[in-house]
SELOZA-91573 format. One record per residue (C-alpha): x, y, z. Coordinates in steps of 0.5 Angstrom, whole numbers, padded with zeros to 4 digits, always signed. Last residue first. Example, Ala and Ser with C-alpha at 12.3 -4.5 7.8 and 13.67 -1.06 7.14 Angstrom:
BEGIN
+0027-0002+0014+0025-0009+0016
REM end
This chain:
BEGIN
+0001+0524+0093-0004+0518+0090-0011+0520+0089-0016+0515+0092-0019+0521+0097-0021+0525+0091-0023+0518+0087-0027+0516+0093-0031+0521+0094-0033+0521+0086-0035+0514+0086-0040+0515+0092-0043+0521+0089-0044+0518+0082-0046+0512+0086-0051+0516+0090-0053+0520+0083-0054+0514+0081-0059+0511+0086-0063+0517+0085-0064+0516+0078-0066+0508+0079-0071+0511+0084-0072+0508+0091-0077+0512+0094-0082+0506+0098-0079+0508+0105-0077+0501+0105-0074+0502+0098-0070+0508+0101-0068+0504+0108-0065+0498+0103-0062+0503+0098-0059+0507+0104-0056+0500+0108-0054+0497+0102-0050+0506+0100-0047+0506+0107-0044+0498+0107-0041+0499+0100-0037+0505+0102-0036+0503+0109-0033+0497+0104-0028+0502+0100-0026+0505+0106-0024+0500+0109-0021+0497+0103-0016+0504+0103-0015+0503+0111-0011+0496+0110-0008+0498+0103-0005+0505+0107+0002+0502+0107+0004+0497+0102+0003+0490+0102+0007+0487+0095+0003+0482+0092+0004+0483+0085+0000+0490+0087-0006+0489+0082-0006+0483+0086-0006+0486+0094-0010+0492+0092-0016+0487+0089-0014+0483+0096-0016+0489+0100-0022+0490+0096-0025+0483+0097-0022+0484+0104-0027+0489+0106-0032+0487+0101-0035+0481+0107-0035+0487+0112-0039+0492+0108-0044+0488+0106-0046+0485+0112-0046+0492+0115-0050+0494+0109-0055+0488+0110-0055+0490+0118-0056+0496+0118-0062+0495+0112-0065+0489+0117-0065+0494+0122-0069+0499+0120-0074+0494+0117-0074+0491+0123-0076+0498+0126-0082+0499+0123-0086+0492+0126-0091+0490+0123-0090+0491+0115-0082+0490+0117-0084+0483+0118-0079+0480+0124-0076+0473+0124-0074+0470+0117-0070+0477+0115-0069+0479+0122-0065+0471+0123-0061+0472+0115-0059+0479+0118-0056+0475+0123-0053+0470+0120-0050+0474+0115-0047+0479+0122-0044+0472+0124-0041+0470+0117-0038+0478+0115-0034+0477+0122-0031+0471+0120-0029+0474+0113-0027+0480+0117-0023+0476+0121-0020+0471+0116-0018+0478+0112-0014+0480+0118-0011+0473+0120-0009+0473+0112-0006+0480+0112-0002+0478+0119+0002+0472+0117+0005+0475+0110+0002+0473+0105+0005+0470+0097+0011+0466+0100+0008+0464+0106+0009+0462+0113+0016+0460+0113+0019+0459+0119+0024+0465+0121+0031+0461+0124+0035+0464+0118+0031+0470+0113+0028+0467+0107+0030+0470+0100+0026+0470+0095+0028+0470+0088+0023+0473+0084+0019+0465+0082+0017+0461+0086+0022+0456+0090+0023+0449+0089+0023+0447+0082+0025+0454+0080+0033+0453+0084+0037+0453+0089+0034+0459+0093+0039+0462+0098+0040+0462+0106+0039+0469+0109+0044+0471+0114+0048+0475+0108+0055+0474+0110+0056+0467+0113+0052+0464+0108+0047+0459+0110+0047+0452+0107+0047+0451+0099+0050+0443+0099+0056+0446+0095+0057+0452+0101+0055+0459+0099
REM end
């Protein structure tokens, strides 16, 4: 490394002078890539800007079949206003759930987070749209929402299990 910390020759990446500019850990940033962000890589952010995005358009939607339609008059809105609250649900979950993984990870990405949020928000979404269509149906009883959670909560620590 040269006195003015240039690139070496040798390694390709150029070296951090120091805390007062760099994050802790000593990250190292490949020569000629710009760099995006020390925390996030590009992608993950674009993701869970996505599913955030996604999750606003279906909240507007649900907010329109909740102001528009009675389920009382017409049996179908309240089908679909449960679909859509669990869609809704599901969708802003996703990368809640992912940034969780993230953060216990100390912000390293590894493979299967992705699909682990996705999991966990179908999770969410299955069981708003269940309690949704059982309190229209006028069965909804806190014993039978426990025994769905327990369920729910026994399915993902058998499919959590780290091989």
């Amino acid at each position: 490394m040269t006195p003015t910390g240039s690139v070496t020759p040798t390694t390709g990446f150029r070296p951090h002078s120091g805390p007062a500019e760099h994050p802790p850990g000593g990250i190292s940033v490949p020569v000629g890539q710009p760099l995006d962000s020390l925390l996030m890589e590009a992608r993950d952010r674009v993701v869970n800007l996505g599913f955030f995005a996604a999750a606003g358009v279906v909240w507007i939607l649900v907010a329109l079949v909740v102001t528009t339609r009675d389920p009382r008059i017409d049996s179908g809105a309240g089908y679909v206003g449960a679909l859509l609250i669990g869609l809704a649900l599901g969708l802003t979950m996703i990368p809640l759930f992912w940034l969780a993984i993230f953060g216990r990870h100390r912000r390293i990405a590894y493979r299967g987070d992705w699909m682990r949020a996705i999991r966990r928000g179908s999770w969410v979404a299955i069981v708003a749209a269940l309690f949704v269509i059982l309190r229209l149906q006028q069965v909804f009883q806190p014993p039978i929402a426990l025994f769905i959670l327990a369920l729910v909560v026994v399915a993902e620590a058998t499919l959590s299990v780290e091989r």
